[in-house]
C-alpha positions in Angstrom: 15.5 -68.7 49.5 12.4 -68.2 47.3 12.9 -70.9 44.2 16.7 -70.3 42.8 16.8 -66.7 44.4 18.2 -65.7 47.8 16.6 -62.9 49.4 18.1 -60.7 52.5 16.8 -57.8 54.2 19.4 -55.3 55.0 19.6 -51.5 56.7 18.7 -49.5 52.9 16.6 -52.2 51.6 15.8 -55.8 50.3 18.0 -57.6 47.8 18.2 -60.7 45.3 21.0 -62.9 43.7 20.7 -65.7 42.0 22.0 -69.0 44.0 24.1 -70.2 41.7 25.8 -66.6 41.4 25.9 -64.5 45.0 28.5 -62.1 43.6 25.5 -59.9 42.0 22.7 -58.7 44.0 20.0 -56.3 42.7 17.6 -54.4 45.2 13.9 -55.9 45.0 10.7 -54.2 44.6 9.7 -50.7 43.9 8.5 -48.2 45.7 10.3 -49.3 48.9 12.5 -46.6 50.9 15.9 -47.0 51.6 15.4 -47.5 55.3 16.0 -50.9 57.7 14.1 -53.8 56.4 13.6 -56.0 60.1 11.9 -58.8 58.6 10.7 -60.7 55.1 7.9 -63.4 55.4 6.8 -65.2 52.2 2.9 -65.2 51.9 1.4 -68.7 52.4 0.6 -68.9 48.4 4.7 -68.4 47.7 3.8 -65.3 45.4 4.2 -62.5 48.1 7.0 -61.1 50.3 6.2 -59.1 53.0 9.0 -56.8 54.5 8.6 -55.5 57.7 10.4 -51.6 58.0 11.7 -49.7 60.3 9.4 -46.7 60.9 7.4 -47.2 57.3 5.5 -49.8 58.1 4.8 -52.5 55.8 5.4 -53.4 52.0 4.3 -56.3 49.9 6.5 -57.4 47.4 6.2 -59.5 44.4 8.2 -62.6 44.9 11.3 -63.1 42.0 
């Protein structure tokens, strides 16, 4: 979770939802191919996300 947001990494991508409402998720950044997402760390500051792909490397991600 990253405030009142829930983040997963899936196999096309990273999505968002609001906690409160986890029937509507929306995919997360730009830029970012639809390819396996292995990991997501959150930057020590709390503004970054940092997903880890599989084969195209890695993408920063402004947190919601």
């Amino acid at each position: 979770t990253v405030g009142e947001k829930l983040v997963v990494s899936m196999d096309v991508g990273v999505f968002v939802a609001d906690a409160a409402n986890t029937t509507v998720w929306s995919k997360l950044g730009t830029g970012i191919p639809n390819v396996a997402v292995n990991g997501l760390t959150l930057t020590p500051e709390g503004t970054t996300i940092v997903a880890a792909t599989y084969g195209r490397g890695l993408w920063s991600i402004e947190a919601p």
